[in-house]
N, C-alpha and C positions, 0 to 999 in steps of 0.2 A: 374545555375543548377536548375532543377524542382524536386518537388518530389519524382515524380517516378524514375529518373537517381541516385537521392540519393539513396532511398531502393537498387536499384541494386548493387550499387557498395558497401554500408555493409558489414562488413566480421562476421556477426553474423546472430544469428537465426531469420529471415523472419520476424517474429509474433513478437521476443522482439525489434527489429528496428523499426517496427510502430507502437510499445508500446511506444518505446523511441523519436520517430518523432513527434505522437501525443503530449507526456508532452511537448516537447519543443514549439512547436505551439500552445499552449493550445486550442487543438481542439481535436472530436472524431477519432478514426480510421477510422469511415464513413466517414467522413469530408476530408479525407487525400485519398481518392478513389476519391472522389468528386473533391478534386483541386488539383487530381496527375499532372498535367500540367502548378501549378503553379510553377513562380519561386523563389525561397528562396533570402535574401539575404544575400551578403556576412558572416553577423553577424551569419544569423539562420545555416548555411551551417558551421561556424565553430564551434557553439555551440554544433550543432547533432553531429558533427565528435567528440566534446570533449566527450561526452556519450554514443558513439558508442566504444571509446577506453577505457573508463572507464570498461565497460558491457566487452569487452577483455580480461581485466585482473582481470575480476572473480569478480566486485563489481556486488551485486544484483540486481536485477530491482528497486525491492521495496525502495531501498535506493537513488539509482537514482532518482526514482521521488518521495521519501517521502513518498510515500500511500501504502495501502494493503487493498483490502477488507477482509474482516472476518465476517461471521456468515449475508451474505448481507448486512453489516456493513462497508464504506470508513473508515480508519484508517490510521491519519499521523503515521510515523515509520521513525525512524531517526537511525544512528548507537550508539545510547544511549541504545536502546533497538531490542531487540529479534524480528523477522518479524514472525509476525502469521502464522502457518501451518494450512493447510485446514484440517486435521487430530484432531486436539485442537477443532475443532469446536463438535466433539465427546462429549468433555467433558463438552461444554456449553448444549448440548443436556442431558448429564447423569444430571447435577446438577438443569436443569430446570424440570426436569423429578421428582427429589428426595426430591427438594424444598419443605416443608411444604408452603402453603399457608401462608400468611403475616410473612416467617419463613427470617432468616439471613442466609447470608455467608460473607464469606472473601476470598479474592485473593491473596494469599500471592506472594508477588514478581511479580505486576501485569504489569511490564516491561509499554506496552503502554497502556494497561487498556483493551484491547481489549475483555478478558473473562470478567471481571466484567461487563463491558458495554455493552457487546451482551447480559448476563444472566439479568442482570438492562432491558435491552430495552424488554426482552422475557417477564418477572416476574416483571412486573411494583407495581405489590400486595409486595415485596420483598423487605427487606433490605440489598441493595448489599455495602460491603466495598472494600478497593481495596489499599493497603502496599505496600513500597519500600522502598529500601535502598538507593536507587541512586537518589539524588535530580533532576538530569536531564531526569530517566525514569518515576518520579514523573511529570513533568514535561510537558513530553510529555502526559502520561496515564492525568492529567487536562484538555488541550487540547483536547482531542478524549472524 
């Protein structure tokens, strides 16, 4: 089976099948237009079907492949923690806005670190901290 034959026969949404075809290839969406004629092998063809059935029964994208962007920011996200809303990026906006110059925050319960890190990467002049309770959203929020 080829790429293209795969997307067709997906019983999910168009755009997250070749969100989900890409991660598994570890290639672009562009790339997966480009060699819609290749063919998969057995392995890749059952791997996409495993995350094709996954993504069916309501598991997120983000968790499927680990990632999220936030704030033009790539963020690993695991089910340890909370998947960034493009909404929250509001709030890195309010607090990079409100920031004294070489002034401090904190992030309380900063799940994957995603705020602290976009507001750190905005306000380099800033001393950003970043708290959790949970040694493995700790964990994650280190990584990112």
């Amino acid at each position: 089976m080829n790429i293209e034959g795969l997307l067709r026969l997906a019983l999910i949404d168009p755009m997250e099948a070749r969100i989900l075809l890409a991660h598994a290839l570890k290639c672009t969406r562009v790339q997966l237009v480009i060699r819609s004629k290749d063919e998969l092998t057995p392995q890749q063809v059952t791997d996409v079907s495993a995350l094709f059935m996954r993504r069916m029964q309501g598991e997120p994208i983000a968790y499927l492949t680990g990632a999220r962007e936030f704030y033009g920011l790539r963020f690993e996200v695991t089910p340890d923690v909370l998947i960034p809303r493009p909404e929250t990026e509001l709030l890195v906006d309010l607090a990079k806005e409100r920031l004294p110059k070489g002034g401090a925050a904190i992030d309380l319960g900063t799940g994957s670190g995603a705020i602290a890190v976009s507001l750190a990467h905005e306000r380099r002049d800033a001393k950003i901290s970043a708290v959790d309770t949970s040694e493995a959203a700790l964990a994650v929020a280190r990584r990112n």
